[in-house]
N, C-alpha and C positions, 0 to 999 in steps of 0.2 A: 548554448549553455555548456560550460565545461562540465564533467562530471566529477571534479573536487567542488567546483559552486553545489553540485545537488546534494554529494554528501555532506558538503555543511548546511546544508537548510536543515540541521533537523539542533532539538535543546539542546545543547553544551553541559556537560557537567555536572559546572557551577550551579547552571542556571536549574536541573534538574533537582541538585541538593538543595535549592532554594524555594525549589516548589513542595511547598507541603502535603498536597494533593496528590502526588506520587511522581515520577519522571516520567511514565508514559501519557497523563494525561495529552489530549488533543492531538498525539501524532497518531501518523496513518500505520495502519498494521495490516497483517492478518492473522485471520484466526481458525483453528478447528471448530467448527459446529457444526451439526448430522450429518457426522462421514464427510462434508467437505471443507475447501478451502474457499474463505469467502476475507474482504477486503473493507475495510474503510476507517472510520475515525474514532478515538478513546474520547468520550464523553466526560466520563467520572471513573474514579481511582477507590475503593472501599479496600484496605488492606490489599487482599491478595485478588480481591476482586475485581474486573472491569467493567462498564457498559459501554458497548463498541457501539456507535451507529454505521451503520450497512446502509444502502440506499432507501432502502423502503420501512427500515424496521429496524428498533436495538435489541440487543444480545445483552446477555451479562453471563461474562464466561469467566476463568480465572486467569492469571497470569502465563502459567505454564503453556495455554492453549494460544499463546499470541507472540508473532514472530513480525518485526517493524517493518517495515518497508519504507521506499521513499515515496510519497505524496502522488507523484504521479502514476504509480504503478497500481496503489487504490483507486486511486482517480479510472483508470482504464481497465481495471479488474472489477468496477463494483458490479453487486447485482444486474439486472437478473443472472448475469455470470456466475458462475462456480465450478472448481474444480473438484470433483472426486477423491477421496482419498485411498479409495483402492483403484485408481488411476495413477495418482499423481502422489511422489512422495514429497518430504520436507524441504529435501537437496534440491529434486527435478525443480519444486516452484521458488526456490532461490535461485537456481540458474536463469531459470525464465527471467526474474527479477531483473541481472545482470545485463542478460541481453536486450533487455527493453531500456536501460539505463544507456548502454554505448548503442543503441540504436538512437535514443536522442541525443544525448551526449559528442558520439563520433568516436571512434578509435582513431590510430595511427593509420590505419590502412581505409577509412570511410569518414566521411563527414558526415555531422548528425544530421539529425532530419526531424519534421515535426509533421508527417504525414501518418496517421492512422495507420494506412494501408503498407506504408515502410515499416513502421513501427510495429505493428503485429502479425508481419508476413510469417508466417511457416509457423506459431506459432500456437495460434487458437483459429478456429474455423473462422471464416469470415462471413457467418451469418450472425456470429458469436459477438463482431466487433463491437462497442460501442456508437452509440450515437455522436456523431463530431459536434450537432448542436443544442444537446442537453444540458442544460443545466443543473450543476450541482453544487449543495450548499458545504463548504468547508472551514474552516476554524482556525483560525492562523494560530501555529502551536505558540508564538512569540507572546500573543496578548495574554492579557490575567483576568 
């Protein structure tokens, strides 16, 4: 997959000023909650309010606390995973982001990969990694 296809998978716009619900409804984010950085999907939109579902459990945090990501990066960061936030700051887990995007994606200089262990080499601890056979439930941002 190129990584201009992943940045367009996410709402458009249009499509965001058309949802009355909010624009972040159903995309993948992250968010601050107790001191860490934790991943997953916007369920419901209450003004300034979110309820995020996480893997095992939803949040309802506000807007300010939540930083977008793209799908797969939730997908690979969910619970029981977490980052620290007096570990890891806003920038460091955006870079991370990026690198895991041209890690599947590909640069110029690498072809992408769909391997876990390519994908989060040097990254996060590899007892950390996720499951390659777990299933997870997610919400296609497109549907209404």
């Amino acid at each position: 997959m190129k990584r201009l296809d992943v940045a367009t998978c996410t709402v458009t716009a249009t499509e965001a000023r058309s949802n009355t619900t909010g624009p972040l409804l159903r995309q993948a984010v992250m968010i601050e909650h107790e001191n860490a950085f934790h991943y997953g999907q916007v369920l419901e939109t209450t003004g300034h309010e979110l309820t995020v579902q996480l893997l095992e459990e939803s949040v309802i945090t506000i807007s300010d606390t939540v930083t977008q990501v793209a799908p797969i990066v939730a997908l690979l960061f969910q619970a029981p995973l977490s980052f620290k936030t007096t570990d890891w700051t806003v920038d460091e887990m955006v870079e991370t982001h990026h690198t895991i995007l041209d890690r599947i994606c590909g640069t110029g200089n690498a072809e992408g990969s769909n391997d876990i262990l390519v994908i989060l080499a040097n990254l996060i601890a590899v007892v950390s990694y996720p499951d390659p056979v777990r299933d997870v439930s997610w919400i296609d941002p497109k549907t209404r």
